[in-house]
PyMOL CGO cylinders between C-alpha atoms (Angstrom):
from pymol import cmd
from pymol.cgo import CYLINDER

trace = [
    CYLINDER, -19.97, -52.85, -21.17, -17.42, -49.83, -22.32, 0.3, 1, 1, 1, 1, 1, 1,
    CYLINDER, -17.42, -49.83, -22.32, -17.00, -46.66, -21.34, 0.3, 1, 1, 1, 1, 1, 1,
    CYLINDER, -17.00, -46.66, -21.34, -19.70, -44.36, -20.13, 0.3, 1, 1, 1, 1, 1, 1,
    CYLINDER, -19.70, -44.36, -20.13, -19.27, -40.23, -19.19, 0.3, 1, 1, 1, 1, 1, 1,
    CYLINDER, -19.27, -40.23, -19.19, -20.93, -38.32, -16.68, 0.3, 1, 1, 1, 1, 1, 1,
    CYLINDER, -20.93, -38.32, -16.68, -20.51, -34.55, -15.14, 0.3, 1, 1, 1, 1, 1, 1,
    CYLINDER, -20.51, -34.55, -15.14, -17.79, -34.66, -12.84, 0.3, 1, 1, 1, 1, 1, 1,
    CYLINDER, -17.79, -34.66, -12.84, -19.08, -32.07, -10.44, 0.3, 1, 1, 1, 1, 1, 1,
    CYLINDER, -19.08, -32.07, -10.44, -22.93, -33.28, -10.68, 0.3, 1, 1, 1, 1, 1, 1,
    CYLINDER, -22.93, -33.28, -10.68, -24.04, -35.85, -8.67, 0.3, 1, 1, 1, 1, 1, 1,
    CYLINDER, -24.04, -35.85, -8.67, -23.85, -36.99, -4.70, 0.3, 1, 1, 1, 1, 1, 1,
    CYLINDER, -23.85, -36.99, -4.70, -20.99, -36.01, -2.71, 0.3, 1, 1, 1, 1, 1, 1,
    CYLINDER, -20.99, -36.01, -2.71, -20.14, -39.36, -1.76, 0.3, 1, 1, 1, 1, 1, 1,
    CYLINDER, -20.14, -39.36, -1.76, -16.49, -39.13, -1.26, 0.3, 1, 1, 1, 1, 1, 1,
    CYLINDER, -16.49, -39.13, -1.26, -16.10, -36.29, 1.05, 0.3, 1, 1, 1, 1, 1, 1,
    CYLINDER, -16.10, -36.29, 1.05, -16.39, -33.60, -1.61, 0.3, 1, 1, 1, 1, 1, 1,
    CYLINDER, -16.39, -33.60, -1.61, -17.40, -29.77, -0.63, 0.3, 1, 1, 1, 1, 1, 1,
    CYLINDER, -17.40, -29.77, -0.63, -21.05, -28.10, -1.45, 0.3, 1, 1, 1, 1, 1, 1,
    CYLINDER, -21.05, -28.10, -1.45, -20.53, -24.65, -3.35, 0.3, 1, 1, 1, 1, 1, 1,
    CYLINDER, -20.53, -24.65, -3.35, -21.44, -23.02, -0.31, 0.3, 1, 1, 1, 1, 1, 1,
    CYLINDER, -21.44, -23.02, -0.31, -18.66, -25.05, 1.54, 0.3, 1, 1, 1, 1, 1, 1,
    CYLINDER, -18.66, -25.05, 1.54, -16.55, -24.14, -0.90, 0.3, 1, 1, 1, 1, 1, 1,
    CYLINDER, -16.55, -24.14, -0.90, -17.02, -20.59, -0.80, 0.3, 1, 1, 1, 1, 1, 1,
    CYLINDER, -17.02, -20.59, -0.80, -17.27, -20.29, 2.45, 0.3, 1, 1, 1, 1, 1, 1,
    CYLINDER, -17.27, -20.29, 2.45, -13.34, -21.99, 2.51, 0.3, 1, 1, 1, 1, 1, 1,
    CYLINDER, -13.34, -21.99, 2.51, -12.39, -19.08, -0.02, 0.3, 1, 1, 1, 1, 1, 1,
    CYLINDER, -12.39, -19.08, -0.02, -14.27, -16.41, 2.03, 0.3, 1, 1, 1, 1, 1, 1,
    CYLINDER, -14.27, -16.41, 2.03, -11.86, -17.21, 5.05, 0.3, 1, 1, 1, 1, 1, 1,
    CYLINDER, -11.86, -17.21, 5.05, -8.54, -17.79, 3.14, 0.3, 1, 1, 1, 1, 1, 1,
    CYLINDER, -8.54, -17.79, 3.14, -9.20, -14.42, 1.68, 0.3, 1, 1, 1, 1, 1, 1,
    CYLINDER, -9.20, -14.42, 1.68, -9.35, -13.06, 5.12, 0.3, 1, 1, 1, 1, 1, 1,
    CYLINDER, -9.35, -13.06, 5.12, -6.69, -14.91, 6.08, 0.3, 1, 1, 1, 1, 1, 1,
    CYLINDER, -6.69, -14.91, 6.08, -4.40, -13.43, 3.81, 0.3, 1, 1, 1, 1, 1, 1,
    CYLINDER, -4.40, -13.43, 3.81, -5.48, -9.99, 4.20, 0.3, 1, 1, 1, 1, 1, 1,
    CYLINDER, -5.48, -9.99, 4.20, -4.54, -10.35, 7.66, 0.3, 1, 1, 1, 1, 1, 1,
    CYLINDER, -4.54, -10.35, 7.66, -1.34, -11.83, 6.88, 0.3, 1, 1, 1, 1, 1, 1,
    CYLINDER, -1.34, -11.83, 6.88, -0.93, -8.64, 4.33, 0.3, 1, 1, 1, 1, 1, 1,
    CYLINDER, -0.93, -8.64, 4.33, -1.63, -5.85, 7.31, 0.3, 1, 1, 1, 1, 1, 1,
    CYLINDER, -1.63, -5.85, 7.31, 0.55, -7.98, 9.89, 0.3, 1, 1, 1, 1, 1, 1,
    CYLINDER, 0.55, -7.98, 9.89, 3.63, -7.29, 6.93, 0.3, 1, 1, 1, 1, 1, 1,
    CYLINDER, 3.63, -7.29, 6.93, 2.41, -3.77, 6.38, 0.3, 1, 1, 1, 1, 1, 1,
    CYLINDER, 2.41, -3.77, 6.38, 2.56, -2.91, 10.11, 0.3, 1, 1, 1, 1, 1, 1,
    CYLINDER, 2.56, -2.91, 10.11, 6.18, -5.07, 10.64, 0.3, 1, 1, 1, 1, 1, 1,
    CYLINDER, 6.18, -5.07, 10.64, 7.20, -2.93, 6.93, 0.3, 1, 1, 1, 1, 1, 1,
    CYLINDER, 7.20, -2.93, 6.93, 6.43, 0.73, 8.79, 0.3, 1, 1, 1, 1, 1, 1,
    CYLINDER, 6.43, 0.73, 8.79, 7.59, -0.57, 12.05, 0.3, 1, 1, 1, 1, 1, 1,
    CYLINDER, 7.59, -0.57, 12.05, 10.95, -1.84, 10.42, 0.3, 1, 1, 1, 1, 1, 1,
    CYLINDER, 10.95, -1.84, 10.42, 11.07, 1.47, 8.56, 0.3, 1, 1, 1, 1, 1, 1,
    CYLINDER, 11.07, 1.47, 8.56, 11.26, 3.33, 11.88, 0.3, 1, 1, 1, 1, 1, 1,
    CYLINDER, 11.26, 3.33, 11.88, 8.01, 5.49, 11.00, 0.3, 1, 1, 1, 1, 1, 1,
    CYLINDER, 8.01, 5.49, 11.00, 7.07, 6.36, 14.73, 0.3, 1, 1, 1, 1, 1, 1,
    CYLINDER, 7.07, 6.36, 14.73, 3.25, 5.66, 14.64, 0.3, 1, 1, 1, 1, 1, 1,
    CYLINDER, 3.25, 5.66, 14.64, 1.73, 5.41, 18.25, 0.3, 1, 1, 1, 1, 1, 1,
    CYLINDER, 1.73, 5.41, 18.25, -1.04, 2.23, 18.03, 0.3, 1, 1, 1, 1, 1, 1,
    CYLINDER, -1.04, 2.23, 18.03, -0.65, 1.77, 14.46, 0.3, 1, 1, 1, 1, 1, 1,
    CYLINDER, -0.65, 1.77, 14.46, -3.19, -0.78, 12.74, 0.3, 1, 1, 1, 1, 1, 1,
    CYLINDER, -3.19, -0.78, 12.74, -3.67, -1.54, 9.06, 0.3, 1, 1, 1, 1, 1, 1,
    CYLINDER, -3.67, -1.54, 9.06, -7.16, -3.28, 8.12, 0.3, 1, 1, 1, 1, 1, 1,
    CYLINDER, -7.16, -3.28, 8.12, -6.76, -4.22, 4.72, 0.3, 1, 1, 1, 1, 1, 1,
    CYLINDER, -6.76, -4.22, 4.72, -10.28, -4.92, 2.56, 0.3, 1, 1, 1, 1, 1, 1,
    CYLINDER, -10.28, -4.92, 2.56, -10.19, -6.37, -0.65, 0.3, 1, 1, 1, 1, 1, 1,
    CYLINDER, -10.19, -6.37, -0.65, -7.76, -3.34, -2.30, 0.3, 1, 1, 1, 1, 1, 1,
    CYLINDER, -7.76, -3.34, -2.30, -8.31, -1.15, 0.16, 0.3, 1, 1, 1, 1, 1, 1,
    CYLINDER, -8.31, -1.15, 0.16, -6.51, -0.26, 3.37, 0.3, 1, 1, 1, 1, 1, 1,
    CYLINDER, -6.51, -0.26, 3.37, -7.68, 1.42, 6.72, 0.3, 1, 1, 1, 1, 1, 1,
    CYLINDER, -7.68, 1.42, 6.72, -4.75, 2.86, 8.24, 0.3, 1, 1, 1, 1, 1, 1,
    CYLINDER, -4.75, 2.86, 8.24, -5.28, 4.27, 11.97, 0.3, 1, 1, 1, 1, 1, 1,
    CYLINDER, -5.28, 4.27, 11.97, -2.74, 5.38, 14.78, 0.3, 1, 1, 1, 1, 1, 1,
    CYLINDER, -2.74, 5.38, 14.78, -1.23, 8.49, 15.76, 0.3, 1, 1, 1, 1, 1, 1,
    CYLINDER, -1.23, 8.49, 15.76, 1.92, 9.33, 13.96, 0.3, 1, 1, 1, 1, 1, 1,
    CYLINDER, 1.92, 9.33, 13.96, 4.50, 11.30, 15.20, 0.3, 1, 1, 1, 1, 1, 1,
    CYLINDER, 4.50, 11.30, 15.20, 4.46, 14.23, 12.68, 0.3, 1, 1, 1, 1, 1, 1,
    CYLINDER, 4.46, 14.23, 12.68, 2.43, 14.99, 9.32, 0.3, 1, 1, 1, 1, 1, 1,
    CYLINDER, 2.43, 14.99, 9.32, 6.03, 13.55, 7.33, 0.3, 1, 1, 1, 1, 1, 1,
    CYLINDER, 6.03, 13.55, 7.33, 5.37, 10.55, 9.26, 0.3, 1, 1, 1, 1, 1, 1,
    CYLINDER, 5.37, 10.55, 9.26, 1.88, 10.28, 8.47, 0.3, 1, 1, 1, 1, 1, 1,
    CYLINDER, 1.88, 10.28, 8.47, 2.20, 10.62, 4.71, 0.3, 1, 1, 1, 1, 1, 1,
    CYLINDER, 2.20, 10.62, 4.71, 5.30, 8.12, 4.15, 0.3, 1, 1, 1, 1, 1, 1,
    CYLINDER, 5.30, 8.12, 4.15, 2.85, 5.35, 6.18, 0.3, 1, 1, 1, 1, 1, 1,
    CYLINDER, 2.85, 5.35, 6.18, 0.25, 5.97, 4.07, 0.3, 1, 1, 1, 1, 1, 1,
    CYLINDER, 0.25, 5.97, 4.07, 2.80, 5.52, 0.49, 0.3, 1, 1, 1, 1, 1, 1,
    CYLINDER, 2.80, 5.52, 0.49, 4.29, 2.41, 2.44, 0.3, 1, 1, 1, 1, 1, 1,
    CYLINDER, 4.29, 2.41, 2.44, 0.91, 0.67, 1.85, 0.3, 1, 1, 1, 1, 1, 1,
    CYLINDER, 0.91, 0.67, 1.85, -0.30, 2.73, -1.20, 0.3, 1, 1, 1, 1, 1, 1,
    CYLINDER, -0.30, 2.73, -1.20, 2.77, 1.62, -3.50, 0.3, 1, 1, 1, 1, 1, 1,
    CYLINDER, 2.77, 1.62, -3.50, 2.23, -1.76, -2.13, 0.3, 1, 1, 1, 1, 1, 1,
    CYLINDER, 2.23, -1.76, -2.13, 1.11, -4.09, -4.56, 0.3, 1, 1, 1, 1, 1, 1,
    CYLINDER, 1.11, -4.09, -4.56, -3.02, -5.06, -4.44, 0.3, 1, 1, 1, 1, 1, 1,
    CYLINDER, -3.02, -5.06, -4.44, -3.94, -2.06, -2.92, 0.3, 1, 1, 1, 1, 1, 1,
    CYLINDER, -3.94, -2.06, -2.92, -5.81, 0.64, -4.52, 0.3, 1, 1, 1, 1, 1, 1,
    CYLINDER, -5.81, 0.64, -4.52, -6.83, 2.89, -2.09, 0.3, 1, 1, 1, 1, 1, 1,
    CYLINDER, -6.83, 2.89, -2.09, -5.96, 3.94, 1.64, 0.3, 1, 1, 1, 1, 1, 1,
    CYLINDER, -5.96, 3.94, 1.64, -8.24, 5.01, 4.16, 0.3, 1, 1, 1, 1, 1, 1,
    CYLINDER, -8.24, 5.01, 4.16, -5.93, 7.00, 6.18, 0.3, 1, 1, 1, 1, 1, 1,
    CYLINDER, -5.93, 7.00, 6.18, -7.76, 8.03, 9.64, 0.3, 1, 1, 1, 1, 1, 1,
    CYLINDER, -7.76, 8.03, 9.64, -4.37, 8.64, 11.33, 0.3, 1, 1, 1, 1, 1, 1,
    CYLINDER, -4.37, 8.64, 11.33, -3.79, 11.65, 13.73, 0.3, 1, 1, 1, 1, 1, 1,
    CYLINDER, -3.79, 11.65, 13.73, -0.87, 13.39, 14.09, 0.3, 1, 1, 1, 1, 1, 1,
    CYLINDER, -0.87, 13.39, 14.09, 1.10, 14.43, 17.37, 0.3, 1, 1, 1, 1, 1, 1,
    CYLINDER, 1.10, 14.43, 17.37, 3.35, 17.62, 15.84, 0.3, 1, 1, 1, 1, 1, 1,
    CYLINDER, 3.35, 17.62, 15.84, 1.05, 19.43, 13.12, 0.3, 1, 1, 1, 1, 1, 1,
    CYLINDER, 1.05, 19.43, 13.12, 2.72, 20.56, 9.78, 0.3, 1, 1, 1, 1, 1, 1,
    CYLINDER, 2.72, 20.56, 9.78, 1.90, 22.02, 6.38, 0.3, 1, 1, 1, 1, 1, 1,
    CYLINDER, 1.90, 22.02, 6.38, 0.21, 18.73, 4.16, 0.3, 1, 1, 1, 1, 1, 1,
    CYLINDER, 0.21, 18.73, 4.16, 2.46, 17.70, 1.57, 0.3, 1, 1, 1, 1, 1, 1,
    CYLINDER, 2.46, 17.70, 1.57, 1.51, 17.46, -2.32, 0.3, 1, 1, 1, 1, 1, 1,
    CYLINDER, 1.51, 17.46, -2.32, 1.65, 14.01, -4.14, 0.3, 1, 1, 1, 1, 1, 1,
    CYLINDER, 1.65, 14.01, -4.14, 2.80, 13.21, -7.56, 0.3, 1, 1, 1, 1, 1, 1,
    CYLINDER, 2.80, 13.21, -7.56, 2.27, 9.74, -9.30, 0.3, 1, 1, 1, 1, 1, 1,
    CYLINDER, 2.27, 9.74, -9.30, 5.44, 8.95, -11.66, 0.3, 1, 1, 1, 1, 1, 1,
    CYLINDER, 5.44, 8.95, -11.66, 4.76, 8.73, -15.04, 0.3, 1, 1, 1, 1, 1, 1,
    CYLINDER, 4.76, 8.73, -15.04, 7.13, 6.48, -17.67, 0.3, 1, 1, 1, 1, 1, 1,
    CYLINDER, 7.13, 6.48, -17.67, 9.70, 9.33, -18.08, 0.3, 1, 1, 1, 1, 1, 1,
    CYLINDER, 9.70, 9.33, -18.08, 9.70, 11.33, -15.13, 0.3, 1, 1, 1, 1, 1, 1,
    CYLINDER, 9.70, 11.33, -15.13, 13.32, 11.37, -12.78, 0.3, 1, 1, 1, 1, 1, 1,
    CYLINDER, 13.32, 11.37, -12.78, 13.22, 13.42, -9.72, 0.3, 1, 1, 1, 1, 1, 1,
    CYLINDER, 13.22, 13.42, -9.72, 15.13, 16.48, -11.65, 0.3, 1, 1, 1, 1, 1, 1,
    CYLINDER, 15.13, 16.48, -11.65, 11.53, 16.63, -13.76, 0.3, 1, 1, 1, 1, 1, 1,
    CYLINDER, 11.53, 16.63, -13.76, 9.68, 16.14, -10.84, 0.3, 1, 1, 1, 1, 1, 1,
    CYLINDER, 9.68, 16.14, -10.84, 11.65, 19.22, -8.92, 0.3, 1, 1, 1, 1, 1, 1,
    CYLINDER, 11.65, 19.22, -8.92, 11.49, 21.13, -11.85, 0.3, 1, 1, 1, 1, 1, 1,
    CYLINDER, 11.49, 21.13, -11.85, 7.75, 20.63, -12.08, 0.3, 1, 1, 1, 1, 1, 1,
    CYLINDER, 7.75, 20.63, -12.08, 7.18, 21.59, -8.68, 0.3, 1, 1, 1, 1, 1, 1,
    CYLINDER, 7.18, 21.59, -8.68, 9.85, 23.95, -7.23, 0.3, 1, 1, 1, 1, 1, 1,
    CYLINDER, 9.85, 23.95, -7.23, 11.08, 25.55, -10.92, 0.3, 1, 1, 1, 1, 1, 1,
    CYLINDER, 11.08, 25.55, -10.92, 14.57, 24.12, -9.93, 0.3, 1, 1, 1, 1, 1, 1,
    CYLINDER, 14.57, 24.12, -9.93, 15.36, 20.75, -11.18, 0.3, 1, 1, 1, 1, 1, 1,
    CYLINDER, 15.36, 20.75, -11.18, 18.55, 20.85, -8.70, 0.3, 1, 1, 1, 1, 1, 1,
    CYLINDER, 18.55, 20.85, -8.70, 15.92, 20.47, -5.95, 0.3, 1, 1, 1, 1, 1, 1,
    CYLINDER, 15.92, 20.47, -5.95, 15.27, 16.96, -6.45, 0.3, 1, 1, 1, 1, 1, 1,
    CYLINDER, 15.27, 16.96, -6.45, 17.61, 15.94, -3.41, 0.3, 1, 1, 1, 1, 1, 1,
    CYLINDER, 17.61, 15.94, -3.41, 14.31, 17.73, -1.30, 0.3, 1, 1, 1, 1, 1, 1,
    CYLINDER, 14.31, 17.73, -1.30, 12.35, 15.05, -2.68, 0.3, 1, 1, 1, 1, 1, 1,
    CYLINDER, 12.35, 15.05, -2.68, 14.54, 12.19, -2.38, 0.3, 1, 1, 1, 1, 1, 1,
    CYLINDER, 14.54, 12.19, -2.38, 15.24, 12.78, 1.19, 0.3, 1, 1, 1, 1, 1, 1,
    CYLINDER, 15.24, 12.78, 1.19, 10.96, 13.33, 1.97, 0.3, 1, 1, 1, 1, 1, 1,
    CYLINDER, 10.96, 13.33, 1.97, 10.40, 9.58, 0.44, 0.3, 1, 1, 1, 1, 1, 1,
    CYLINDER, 10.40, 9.58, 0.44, 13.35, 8.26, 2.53, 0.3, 1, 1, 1, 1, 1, 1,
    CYLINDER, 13.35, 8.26, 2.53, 13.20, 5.37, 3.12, 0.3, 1, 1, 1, 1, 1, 1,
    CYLINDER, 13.20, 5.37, 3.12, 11.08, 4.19, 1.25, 0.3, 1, 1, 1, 1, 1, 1,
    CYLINDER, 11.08, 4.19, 1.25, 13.44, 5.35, -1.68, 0.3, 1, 1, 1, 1, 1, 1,
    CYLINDER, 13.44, 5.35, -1.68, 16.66, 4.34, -1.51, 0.3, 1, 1, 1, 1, 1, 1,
    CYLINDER, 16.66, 4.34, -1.51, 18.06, 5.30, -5.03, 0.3, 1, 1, 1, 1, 1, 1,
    CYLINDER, 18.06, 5.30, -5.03, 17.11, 8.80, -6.27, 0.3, 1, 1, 1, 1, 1, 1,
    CYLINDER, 17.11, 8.80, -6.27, 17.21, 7.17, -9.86, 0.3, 1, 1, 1, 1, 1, 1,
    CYLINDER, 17.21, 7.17, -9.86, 15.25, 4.10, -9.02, 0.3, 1, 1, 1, 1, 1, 1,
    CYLINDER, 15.25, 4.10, -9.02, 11.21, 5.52, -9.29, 0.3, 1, 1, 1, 1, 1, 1,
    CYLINDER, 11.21, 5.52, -9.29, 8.42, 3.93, -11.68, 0.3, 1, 1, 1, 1, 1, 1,
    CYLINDER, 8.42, 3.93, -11.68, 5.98, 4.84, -13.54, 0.3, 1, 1, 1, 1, 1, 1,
    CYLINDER, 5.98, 4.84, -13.54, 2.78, 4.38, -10.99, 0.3, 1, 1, 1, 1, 1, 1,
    CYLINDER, 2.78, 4.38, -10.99, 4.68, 5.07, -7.72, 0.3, 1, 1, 1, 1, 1, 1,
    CYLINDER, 4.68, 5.07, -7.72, 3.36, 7.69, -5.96, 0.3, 1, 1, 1, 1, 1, 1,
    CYLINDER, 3.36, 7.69, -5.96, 5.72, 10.04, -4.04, 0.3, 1, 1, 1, 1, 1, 1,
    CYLINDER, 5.72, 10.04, -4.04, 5.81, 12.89, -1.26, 0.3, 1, 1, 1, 1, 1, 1,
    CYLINDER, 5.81, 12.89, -1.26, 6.56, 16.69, -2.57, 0.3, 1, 1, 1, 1, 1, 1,
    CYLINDER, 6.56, 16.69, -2.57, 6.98, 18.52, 0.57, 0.3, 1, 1, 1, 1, 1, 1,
    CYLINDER, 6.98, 18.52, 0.57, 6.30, 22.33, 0.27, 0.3, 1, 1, 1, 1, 1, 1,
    CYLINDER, 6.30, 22.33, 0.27, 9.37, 24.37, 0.85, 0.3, 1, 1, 1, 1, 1, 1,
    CYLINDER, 9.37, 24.37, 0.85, 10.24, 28.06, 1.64, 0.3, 1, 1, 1, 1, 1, 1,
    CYLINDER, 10.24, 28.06, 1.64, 11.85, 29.67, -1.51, 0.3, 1, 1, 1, 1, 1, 1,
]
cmd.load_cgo(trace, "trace")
């Protein structure tokens, strides 16, 4: 007789085997799964951080995240939202938090490949010997005032010359 070939994914599904839509439908909901898983360590990551956000919930979709709760103070507000924006496979945050103590918005910078804080300072306050300002408004989250990358988006709080 010999050998003889066929499709391997053609044919009956005689030996317990998945449609596509099975299939999909298996990929749709371990997707979902470990979004949910994702949020659940976002939430335990702010909460572990000590960010005081009153019925804080992270809804992540795809690469983006829906953050909602009210924090504490606008400081607050902004370090929850770079907690899950410098995580990795998200892209954008929704952030529809409210905050409890107003205060002035803070800028945001993205580090490029050959920025330090110093550069950063310098950029922003004309003092490079500022940079400890910075440092201390991405505590603690940063834990090294030499340890940033390129990508990482930090918190440059506005300050009273």
């Amino acid at each position: 007789m010999g050998l003889f070939s066929f499709i391997k994914n053609a044919g009956a599904k005689i030996f317990g085997g998945k449609t596509e839509e099975e299939k999909a439908a298996e990929a749709e909901a371990a997707e979902l799964k470990a979004e949910e898983l994702a949020a659940s360590r976002l939430e335990e990551t702010i909460n572990d951080l000590q960010l005081q956000v009153e019925g804080l919930n992270v809804h992540i979709d795809d690469d983006k995240a829906t953050i909602t709760g009210m924090a504490y103070d606008q400081a607050t507000k902004e370090k929850v939202v770079l907690v899950v924006g410098n995580s990795e496979g998200i892209a954008t945050v929704d952030d529809q938090m409210t905050v409890e103590h107003v205060e002035p918005e803070a800028q945001f910078h993205t580090v490029a490949s050959g920025d330090t804080l110093g550069k950063i300072a310098k950029k922003y306050y004309g003092n490079a010997m500022k940079y400890p300002v910075i440092f201390d408004a991405n505590k603690p989250m940063l834990k090294d005032p030499n340890l940033i990358y390129p990508g990482q988006v930090l918190r440059i709080p506005h300050v009273e010359d």
